[in-house]
N, C-alpha and C positions, 0 to 999 in steps of 0.2 A: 036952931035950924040953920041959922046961916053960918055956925062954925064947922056946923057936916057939910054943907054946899062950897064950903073954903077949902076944907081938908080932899074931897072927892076931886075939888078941880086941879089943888094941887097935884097930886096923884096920879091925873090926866095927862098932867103938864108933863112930869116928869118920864110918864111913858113916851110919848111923843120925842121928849130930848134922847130917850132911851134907843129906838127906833129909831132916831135922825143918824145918831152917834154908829149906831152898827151900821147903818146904809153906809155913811162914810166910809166906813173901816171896810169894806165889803169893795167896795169903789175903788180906795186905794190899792189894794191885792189885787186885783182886774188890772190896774195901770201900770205896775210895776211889769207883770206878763205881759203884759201889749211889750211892755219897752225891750222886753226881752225877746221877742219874738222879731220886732222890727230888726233889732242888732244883726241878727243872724239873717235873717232875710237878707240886707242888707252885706253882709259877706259872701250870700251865694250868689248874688247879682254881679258882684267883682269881676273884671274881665279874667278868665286865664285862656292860654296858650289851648288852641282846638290843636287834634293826631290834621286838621286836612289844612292847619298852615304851616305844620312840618313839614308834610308831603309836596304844599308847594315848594316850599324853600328847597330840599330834596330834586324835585323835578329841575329847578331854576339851576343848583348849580350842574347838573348834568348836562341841560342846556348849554351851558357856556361852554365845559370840557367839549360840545359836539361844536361849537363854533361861534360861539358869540364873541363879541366886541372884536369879532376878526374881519377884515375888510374883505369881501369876495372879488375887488377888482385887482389888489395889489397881487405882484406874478412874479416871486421870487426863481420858480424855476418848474421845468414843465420837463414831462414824460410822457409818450408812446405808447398803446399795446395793444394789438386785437381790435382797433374802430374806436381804442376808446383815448380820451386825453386827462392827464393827471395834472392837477397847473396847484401849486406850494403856494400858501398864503400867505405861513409864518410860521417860523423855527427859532422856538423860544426856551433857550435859559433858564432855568427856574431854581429858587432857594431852596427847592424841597432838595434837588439832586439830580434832578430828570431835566430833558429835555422833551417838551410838546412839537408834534409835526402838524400842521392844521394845513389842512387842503382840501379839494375837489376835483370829482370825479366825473366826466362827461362822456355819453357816450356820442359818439361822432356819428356814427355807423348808422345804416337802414334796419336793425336787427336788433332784439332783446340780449344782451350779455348777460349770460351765466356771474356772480361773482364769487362762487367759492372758491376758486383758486386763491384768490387773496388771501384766504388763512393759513397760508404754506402746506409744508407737504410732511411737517412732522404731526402725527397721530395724536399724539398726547394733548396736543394741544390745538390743531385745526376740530375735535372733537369737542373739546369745551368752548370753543366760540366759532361756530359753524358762519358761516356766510359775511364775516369780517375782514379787519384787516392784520389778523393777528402775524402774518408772514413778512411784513417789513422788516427792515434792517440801516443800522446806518453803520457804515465803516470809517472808520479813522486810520485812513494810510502812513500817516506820520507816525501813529504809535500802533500800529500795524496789530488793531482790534475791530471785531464785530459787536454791536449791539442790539441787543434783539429786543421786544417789545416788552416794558414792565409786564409780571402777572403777580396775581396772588398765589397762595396756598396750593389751591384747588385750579391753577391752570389759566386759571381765567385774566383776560388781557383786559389791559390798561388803554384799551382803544374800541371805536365803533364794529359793533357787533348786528346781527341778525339786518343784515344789507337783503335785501328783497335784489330779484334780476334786475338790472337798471334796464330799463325801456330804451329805445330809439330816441336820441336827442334829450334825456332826460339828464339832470346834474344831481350829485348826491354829495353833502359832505362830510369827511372824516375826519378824524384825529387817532393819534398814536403816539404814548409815551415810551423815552426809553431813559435808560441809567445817563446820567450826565457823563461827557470824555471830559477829561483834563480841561481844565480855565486855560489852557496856550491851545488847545483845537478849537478852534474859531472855524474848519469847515471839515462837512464830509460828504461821504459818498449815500446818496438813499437808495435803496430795492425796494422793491413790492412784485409779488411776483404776476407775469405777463407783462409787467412795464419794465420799460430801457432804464438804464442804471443812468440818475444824477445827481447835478453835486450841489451840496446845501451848507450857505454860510448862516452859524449859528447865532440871534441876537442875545444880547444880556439881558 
């Protein structure tokens, strides 16, 4: 009797170890998935680059090409036209090839100014940037050339575009690049049209 009550609890026993050992094993496979699951989780939490902190960076440097880190009090040189006055911030040099003209535009006058004349008076190109300053020009009398405003492909100029009427008393500011003159032209002549012709010494 008591070697069938030894052998049965053996038996017992042995299920139990049986039972323990697969729980384990069962456990372990569950823990290895967590670990894998974390991993990856864990990768898609990662910082990456959002499309709206391009579009900042995008808007910022356009920002600048319209006038930043330009002083609006320094007055390299000022123009005339129609009630309004054009006063030159900065005429700058640049590695690319081009020269930047950075200014503002006020209007003096009791009366809302038109600005599309500013886009000159060729077609091709006052049509792809309507209400800017695509019609400036600098001349270099020493080497007796005009320079007209960069464009792309398609016309489109390398300066402030879609100018709204300027108001009464209102300031607006622009910019316009053009092809760089020769490193010995250190000054020229500017246009814009409706404004008096002046003359603009070039920084490095």
């Amino acid at each position: 009797m008591s070697i069938r009550r030894t052998t049965k609890s053996r038996r017992v026993a042995a299920a139990v170890l049986l039972t323990a050992a697969l729980a384990l094993a069962v456990t372990g496979c569950g823990a290895d998935d967590g670990g894998g699951k974390t991993k990856d989780t864990g990768s898609e939490s990662s910082p990456t680059p959002s499309k709206s902190s391009d579009g900042d960076k995008g808007a910022k440097q356009e920002d600048t090409a319209a006038g930043d880190n330009v002083d609006p009090n320094v007055k390299l040189a000022e123009a005339k036209g129609d009630g309004l006055t054009l006063v030159v911030n900065q005429v700058k040099r640049d590695s690319g090839g081009f020269v930047t003209v950075q200014a503002q535009i006020k209007n003096e006058s009791d009366q809302t100014r038109n600005t599309s004349a500013w886009a000159g008076l060729e077609s091709a190109i006052s049509s792809k940037n309507p209400n800017s300053v695509a019609g400036a020009t600098l001349v270099d009398k020493a080497g007796k050339k005009r320079y007209y405003v960069l464009r792309d492909t398609e016309n489109r100029c390398l300066c402030t575009t879609s100018i709204p009427p300027l108001l009464a008393g209102k300031t607006i500011p622009v910019f316009m690049q053009f092809p760089a003159p020769p490193s010995t032209t250190t000054e020229v002549d500017f246009t814009l049209p409706s404004f008096a012709t002046t003359s603009l010494k070039i920084s490095e």
